[in-house]
N, C-alpha and C positions, 0 to 999 in steps of 0.2 A: 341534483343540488348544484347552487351556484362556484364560482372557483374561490378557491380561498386564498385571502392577502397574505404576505407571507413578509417577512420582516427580518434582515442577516444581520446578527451582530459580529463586528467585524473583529477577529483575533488576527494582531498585530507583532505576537512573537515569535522568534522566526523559529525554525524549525531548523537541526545540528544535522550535518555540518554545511547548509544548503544554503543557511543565510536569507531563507525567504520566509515567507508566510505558507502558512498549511495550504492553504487556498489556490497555492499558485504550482504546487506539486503535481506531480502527474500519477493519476491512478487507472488501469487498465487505460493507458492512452491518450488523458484525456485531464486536463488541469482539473481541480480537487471544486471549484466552483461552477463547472460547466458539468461536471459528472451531476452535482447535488441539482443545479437546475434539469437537469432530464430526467433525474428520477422521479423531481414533484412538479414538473412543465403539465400532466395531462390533470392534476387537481388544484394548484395553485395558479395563480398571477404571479406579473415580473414581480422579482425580488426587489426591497427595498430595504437601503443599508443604512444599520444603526449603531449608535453607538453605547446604549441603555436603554433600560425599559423606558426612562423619561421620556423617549421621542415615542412611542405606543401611541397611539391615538386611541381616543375612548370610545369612540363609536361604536355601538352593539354589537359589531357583527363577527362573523367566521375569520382567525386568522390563526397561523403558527410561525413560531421565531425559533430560531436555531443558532447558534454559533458555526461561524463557516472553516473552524478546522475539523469540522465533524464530516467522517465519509460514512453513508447509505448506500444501499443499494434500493433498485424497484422493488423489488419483494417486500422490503422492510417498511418504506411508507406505505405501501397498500396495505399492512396490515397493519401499520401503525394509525394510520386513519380513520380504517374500518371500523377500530376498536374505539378512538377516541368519538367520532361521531357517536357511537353505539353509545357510549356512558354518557355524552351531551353533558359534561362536566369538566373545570379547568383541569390538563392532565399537565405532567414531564414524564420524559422516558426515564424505563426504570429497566434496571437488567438484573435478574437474582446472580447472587453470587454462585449457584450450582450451574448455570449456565456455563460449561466447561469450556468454550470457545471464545467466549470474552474475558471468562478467567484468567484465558493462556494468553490470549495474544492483546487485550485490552487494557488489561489493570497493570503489566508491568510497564515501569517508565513513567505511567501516568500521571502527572501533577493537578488536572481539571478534572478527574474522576471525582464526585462526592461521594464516599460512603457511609452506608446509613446504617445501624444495629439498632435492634430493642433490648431497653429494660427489660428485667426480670419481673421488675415491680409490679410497677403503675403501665408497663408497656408504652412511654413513653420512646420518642425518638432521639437517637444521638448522633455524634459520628462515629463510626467504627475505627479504630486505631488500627487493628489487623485485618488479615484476611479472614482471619479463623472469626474472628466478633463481626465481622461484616454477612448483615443480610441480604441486601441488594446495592445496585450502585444506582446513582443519578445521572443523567448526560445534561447538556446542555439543549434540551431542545424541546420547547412548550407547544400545547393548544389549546388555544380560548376559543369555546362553542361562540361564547356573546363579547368579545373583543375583552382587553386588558382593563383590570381596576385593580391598583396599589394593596394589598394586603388579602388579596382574594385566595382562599385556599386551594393547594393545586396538590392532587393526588398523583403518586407514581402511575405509571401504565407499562406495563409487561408485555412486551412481545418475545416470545422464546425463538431463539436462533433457529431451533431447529439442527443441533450441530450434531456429529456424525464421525467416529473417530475412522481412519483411514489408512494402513500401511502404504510407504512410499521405499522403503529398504529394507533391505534383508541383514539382522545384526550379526556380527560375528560373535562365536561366544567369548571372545576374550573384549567385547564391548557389553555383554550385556548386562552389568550391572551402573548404566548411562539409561537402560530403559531403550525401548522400541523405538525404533526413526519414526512417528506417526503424525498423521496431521489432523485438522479438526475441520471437516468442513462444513458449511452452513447454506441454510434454507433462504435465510434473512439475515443481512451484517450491518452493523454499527460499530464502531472506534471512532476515537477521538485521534489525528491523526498530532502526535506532539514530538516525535521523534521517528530518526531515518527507520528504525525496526519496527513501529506502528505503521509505515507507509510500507516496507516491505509485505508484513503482515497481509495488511489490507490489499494488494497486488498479485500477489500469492497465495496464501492457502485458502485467504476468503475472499479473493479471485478470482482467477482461473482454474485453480482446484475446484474450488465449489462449484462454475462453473458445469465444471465436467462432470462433478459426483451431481449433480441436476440432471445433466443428461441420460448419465448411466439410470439414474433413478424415471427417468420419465421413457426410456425404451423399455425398461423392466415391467412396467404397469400398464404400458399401453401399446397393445397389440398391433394396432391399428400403425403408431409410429414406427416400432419397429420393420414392420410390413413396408411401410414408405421408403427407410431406410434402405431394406434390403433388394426392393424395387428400383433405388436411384443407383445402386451398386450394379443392377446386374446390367440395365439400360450403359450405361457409363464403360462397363466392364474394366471395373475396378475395384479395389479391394474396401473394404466394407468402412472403415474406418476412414479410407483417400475418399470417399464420395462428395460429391457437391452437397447433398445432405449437411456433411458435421465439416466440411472444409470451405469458409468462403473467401473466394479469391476475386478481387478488384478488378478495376478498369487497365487494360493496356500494361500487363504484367505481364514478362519474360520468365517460364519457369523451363528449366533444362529436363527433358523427360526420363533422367535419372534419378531427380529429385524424390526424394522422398517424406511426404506429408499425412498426416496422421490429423485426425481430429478428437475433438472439435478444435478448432484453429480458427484462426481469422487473419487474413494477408490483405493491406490495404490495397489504393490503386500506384501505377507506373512503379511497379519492384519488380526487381532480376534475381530470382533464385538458380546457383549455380549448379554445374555437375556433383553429385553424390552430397548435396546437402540434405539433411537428415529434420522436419521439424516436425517434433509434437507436439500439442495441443501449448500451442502459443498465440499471443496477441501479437502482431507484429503492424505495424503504423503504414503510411503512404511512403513510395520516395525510397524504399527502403533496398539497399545492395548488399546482397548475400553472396561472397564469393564458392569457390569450388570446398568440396569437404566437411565445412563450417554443421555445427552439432547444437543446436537448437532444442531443448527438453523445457516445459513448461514457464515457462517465460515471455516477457513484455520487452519490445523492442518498439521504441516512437520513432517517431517521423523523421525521414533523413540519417540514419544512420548508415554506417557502415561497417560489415563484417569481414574482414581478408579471411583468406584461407586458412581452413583449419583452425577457424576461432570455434571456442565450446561457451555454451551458454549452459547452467542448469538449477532451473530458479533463481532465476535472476530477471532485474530491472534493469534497463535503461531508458532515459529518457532522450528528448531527440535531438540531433545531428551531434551525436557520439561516435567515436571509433573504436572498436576493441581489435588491435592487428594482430595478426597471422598469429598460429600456437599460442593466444592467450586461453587462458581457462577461468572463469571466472564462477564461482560456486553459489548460491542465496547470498548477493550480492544484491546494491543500489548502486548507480552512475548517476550523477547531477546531467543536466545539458550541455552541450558543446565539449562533452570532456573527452581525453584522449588516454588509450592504458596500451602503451607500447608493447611490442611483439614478444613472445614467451616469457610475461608477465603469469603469474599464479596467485588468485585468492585464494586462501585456504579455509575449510568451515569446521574443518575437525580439531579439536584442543586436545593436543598431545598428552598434555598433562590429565589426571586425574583428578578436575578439581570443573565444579560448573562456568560457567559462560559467562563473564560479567559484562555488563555494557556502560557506559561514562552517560548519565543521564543530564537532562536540562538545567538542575543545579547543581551538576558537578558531582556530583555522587556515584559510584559505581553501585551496579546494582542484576544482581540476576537477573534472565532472561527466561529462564523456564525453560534452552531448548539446551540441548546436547549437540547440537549444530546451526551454527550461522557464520556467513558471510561477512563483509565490510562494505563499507560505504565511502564510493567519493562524491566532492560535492560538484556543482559548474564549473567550469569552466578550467577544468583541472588537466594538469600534463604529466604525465606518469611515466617514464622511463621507459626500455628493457628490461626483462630480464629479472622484474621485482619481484617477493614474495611479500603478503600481503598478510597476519597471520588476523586469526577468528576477530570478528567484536569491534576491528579497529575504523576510526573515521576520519578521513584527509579533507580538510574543510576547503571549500567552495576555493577558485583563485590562487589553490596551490600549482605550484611546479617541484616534482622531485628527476632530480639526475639520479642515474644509475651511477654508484661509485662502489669502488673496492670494496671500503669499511661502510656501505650501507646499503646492499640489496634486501633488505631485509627490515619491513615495517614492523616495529614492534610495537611501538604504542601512538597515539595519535597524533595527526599534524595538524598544526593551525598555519594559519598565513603567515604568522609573523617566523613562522622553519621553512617557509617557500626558498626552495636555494637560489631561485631569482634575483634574492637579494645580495646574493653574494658574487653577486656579475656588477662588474664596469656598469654606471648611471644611465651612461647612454645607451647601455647592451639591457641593463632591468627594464627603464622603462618602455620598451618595445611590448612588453607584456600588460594590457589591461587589463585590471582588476575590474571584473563589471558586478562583485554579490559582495559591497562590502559586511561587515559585521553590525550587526543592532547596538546603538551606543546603549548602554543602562538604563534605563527608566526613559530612552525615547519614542515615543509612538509607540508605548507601552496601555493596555487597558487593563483596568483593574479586573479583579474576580469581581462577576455577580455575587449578591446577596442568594441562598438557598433557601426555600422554603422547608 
């Protein structure tokens, strides 16, 4: 079959506390519009950006339109195509709500989820106001067998994640009425990426986790890989897990032969991994300086970054030429780009208190999270002190600066730019600081909702 035309409509709201558009985010690596073009590069043509169904062209043929804060993986259009070609009928993505992995990490936060329930009656469609009334959900993302016509009926289409519950922690019993530390991972992912803990999400557990529950699950069923596997381990004489197999390591990389690397991993090209650095099944970019000690556990590190000694990473993002210095810790954590989080800095992901997770959504709402452990998020371009602690949930938006003081090591609830303590420096000492992500004004280079079928 021929390629099919493909058609982005462009979402313009930026995404907290980053200041950007979804599109421009980095997920396993790699900006949020460049991931979506490699996943549909081997069945579609270049992408063509709209701003409404009105710009569709009517012409017969094969196309699909999506909204571009929407992150996919490969797995998910090859079988989202498969199936749409198969019915040769206009479809949208549809995801049931027992789908426990978009339940958890999809629908909270979500403002462009459409949920849909049935009457009792007539079986009639509605929206669903709850989770509990919600049969399935809608995404943003069509295909027309024979090209777009204004009122053409378009049926949901189901692809199941394929999701997979996972322990990653051992509870103590005086936690375990918080429930198991678990994750969920997947075969096939979709979210809508609208907030810093949908990009986490999507980075992490239906990332690089999934990832790896792929692997494990494809040595398990096939002999033959495993066989491969344990043939590159013994060629290599190395440990089964270090092999060139499940670890790939770049052009003109410095690694110290203490280092110690686990897979599946991925290390781009010209990076220096130091004495008794420790990484597990991490994404880590080009460019990338890993000093001595530095502790590395399922995580994405992009391009140009730098780690001093003794920095710990564990689940967690950064995007690229960030620094986390010496004895920082930082837990299911985000880092915008260019940001800096000064030395024996501490995120923290656990809530002391006995009460769930809340997170400050897109309009201002606080709002559960569904986990018992998360991280914080800074945004670009951000400078972070000493010596800070950071506690669960919280977001330092884009262009901040906090000083380390007396009466405030201690982030309790969020910061916007206008609490950067930059401003509280001499004119001539503030402006030394550029602001490069400022804030979305109100309703500018805003797009409305689509209409739903």
């Amino acid at each position: 079959m021929g390629k099919i035309k493909r058609f982005v409509l462009q979402e313009n709201r930026h995404v907290p506390p980053f200041n950007q558009p979804a599109r421009e985010l980095n997920i396993l690596n790699k900006p949020l519009w460049l991931a979506q073009r490699d996943a549909l590069a081997p069945y579609c043509e270049i992408e063509v950006p709209i701003t409404s169904f009105n710009e569709l062209p009517s012409v017969p043929e094969e196309i699909i339109v999506y909204r571009d804060n929407l992150y996919f993986d490969a797995p998910y259009v090859e079988e989202f195509l498969r199936l749409a070609r198969k019915s040769a009928i206009p479809c949208r993505v549809g995801v049931r709500s027992t789908d426990k992995a978009f339940a958890t990490y999809a629908v909270p936060l979500s403002r462009m989820i459409q949920s849909v329930s049935k009457k009792s009656d007539n079986g009639t469609l509605r929206e669903g106001r709850t989770r509990e009334e919600t049969d399935y959900y809608l995404l943003d993302m069509w295909y027309f067998p024979r090209g777009y016509q204004p009122g053409t009926p378009v049926s949901p289409l189901f692809v199941d994640s394929g999701s997979a519950e996972v322990g990653f922690y051992s509870v103590p019993d005086y936690m375990a009425d918080r429930g198991d530390l678990t994750h969920l991972v997947t075969k096939r992912t979709i979210i809508s990426i609208e907030h810093w803990v949908h990009l986490f999400f999507a980075n992490v557990p239906l990332g690089i986790f999934s990832i790896g529950h792929r692997f494990e699950y494809r040595q398990q069923t096939s002999n033959f890989y495993l066989f491969k596997i344990l043939l590159r381990a013994l060629i290599e004489q190395t440990q089964l897990l270090s092999c060139s197999e499940l670890v790939h390591v770049g052009r003109n990389c410095t690694i110290n032969p203490s280092a110690v690397i686990q897979g599946p991993a991925y290390i781009g090209d010209n990076c220096t991994i130091g004495a008794g650095v420790v990484i597990q099944n991490c994404y880590i970019g080009n460019n990338v300086n890993i000093d001595q000690g530095a502790q590395l556990m399922l995580s994405v590190i992009g391009d140009g970054c730098f780690l001093p000694f003794r920095a710990s990473l564990y689940l967690t993002v950064l995007m690229e030429h960030s620094i986390i210095a010496q004895n920082t810790c930082l837990q299911m954590c985000v880092v915008g780009r260019g940001s800096f989080i000064g030395a024996g800095s501490t995120f923290t992901d656990y809530n002391l208190l006995p009460k769930p997770l809340e997170v400050e959504a897109t309009d201002g709402k606080f709002e559960r999270v569904g986990q018992p452990v998360l991280g914080s998020c800074v945004g670009h371009n951000c400078r972070i002190g000493s010596g800070m602690v950071v506690l669960p949930g919280r977001m330092i938006e884009s262009d901040v600066i906090l000083f380390a003081k007396p009466d405030r090591r201690i982030v309790r609830k969020n910061i916007s730019f206008e609490e950067s303590d930059h401003h509280d420096l001499r004119p001539e000492i503030a402006r030394l600081h550029k602001p490069k992500y400022p804030r979305l004004v109100q309703g500018e280079g805003e797009v409305p909702f689509l209409e739903s079928w």
